[in-house]
Backbone as CSV, one residue per row, in Angstrom:
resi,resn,N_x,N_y,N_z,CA_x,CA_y,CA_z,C_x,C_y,C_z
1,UNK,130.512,173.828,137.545,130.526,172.402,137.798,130.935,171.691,136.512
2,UNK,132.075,170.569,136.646,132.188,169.811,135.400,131.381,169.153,134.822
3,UNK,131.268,168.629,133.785,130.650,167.792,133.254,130.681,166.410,133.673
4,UNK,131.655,166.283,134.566,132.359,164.848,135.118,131.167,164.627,136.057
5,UNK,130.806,165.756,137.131,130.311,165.289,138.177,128.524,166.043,138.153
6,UNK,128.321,166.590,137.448,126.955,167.064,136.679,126.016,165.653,137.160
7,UNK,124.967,166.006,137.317,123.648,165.005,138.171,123.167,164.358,136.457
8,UNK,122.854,163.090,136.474,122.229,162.927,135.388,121.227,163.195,135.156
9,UNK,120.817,163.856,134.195,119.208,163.951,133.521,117.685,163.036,134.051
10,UNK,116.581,163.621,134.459,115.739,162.777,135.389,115.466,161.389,134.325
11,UNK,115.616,161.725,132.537,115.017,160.873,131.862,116.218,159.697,131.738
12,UNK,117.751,159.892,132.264,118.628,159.329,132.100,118.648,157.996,133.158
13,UNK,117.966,158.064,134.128,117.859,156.864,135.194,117.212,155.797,134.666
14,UNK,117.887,154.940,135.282,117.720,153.256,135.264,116.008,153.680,135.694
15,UNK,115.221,152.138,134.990,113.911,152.206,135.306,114.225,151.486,136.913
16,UNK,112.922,151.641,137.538,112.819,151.331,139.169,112.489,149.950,138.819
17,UNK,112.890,149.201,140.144,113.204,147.186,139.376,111.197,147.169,139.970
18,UNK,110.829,146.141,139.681,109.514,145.571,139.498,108.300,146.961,139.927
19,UNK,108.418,148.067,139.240,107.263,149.367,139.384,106.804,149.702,137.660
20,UNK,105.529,149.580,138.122,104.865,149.719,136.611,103.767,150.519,136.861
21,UNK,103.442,150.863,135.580,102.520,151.853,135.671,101.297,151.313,135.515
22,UNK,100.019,151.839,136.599,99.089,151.531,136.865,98.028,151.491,135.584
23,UNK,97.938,152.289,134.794,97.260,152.419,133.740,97.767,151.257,132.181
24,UNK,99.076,151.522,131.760,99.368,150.748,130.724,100.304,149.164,131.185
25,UNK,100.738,149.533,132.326,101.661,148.354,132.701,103.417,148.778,132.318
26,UNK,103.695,149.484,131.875,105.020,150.089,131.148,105.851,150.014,132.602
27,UNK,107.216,149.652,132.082,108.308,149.866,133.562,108.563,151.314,133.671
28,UNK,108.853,151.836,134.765,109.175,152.964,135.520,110.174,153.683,135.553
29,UNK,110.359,154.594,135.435,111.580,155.184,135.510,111.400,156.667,136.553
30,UNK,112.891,156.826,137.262,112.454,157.925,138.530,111.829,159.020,138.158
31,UNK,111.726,159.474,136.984,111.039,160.738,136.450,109.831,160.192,136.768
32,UNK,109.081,159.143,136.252,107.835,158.541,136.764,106.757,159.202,138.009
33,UNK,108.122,158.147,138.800,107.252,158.366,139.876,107.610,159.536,141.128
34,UNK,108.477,160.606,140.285,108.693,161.646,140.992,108.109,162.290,140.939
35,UNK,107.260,162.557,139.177,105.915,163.766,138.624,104.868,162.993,139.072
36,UNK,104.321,161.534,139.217,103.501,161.792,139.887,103.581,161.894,141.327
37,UNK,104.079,162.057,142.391,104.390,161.973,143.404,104.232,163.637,143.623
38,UNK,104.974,164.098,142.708,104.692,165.728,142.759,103.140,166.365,142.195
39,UNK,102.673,166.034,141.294,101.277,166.516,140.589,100.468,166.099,141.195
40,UNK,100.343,164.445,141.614,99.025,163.992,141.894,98.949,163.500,143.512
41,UNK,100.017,163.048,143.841,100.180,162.576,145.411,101.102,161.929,146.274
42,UNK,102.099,162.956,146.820,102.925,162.855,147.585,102.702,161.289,148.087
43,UNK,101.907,160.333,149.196,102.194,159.392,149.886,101.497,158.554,148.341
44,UNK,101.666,158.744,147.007,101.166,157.380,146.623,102.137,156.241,146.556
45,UNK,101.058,155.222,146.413,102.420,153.824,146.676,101.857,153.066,145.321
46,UNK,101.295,153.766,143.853,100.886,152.821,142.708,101.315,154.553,141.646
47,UNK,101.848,154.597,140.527,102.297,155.217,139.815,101.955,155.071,138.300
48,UNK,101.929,156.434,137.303,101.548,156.554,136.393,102.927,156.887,135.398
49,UNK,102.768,156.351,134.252,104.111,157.114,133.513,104.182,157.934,132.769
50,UNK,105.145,158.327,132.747,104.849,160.122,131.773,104.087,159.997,131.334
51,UNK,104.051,158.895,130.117,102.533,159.198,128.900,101.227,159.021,129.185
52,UNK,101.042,158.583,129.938,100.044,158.011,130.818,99.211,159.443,131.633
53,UNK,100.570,159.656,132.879,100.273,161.178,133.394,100.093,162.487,132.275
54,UNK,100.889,162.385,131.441,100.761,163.558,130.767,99.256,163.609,129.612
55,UNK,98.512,162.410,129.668,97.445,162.724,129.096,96.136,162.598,129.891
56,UNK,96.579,161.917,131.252,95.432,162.028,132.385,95.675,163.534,133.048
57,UNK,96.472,164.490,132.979,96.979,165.859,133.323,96.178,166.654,132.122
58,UNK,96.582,166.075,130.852,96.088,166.958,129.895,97.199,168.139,129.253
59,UNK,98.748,167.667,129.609,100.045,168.537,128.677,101.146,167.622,128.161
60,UNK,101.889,168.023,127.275,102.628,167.035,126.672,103.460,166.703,127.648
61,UNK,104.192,165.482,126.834,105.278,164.558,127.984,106.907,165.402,127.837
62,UNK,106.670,166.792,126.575,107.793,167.576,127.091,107.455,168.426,128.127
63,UNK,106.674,168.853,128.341,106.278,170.074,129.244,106.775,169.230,130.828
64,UNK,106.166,167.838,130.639,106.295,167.354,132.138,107.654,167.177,132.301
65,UNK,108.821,167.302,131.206,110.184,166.349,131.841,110.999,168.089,131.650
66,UNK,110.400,169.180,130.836,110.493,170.380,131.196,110.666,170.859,132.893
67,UNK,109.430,170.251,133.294,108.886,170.567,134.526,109.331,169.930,135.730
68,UNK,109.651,168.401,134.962,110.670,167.661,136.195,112.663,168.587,136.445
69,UNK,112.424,168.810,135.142,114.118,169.029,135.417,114.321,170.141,136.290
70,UNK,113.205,171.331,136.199,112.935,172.140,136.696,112.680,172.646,138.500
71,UNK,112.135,170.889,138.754,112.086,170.671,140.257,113.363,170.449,140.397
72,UNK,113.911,169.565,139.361,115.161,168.824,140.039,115.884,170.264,140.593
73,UNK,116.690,170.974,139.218,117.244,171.941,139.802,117.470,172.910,141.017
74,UNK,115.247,173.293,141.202,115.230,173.796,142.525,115.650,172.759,143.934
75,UNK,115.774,171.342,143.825,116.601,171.071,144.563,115.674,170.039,145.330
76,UNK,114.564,169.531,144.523,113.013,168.302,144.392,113.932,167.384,144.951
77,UNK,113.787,166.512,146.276,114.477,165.084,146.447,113.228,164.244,145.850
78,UNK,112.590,164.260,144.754,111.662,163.079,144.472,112.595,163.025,142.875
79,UNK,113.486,163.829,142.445,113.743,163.710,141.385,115.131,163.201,141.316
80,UNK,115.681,162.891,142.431,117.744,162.384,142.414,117.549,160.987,142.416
């Protein structure tokens, strides 16, 4: 696959327009609310952000975007 048409990176997306994170207030971005959607709960409708999740989880915020890219690849629709 070229580089032309290569999926962008989960950390590369536009933040989501008025979604913030429940804990600090920080804007959103789809990595967001795809790890939590994946870790903590499929139907949630209020979201945490990496740094946020990754210290209410208890692993760093590389391990989680490790772990997102990782869904993405296997082919995660919470991560496109």
């Amino acid at each position: 696959m070229s580089e032309r048409w290569a999926r962008p990176k989960a950390e590369e997306m536009p933040p989501l327009k008025g979604e913030l994170c429940i804990k600090c207030g920080k804007k959103l971005m789809n990595i967001d609310v795809g790890l939590h959607k994946k870790m903590i709960n499929r139907g949630a409708r209020e979201y945490m952000c990496i740094d946020c999740l990754s210290e209410y989880i208890g692993v760093s915020t590389d391990e989680l975007r490790r772990k997102a890219e990782e869904f993405k690849k296997m082919g995660c629709m919470l991560f496109y």
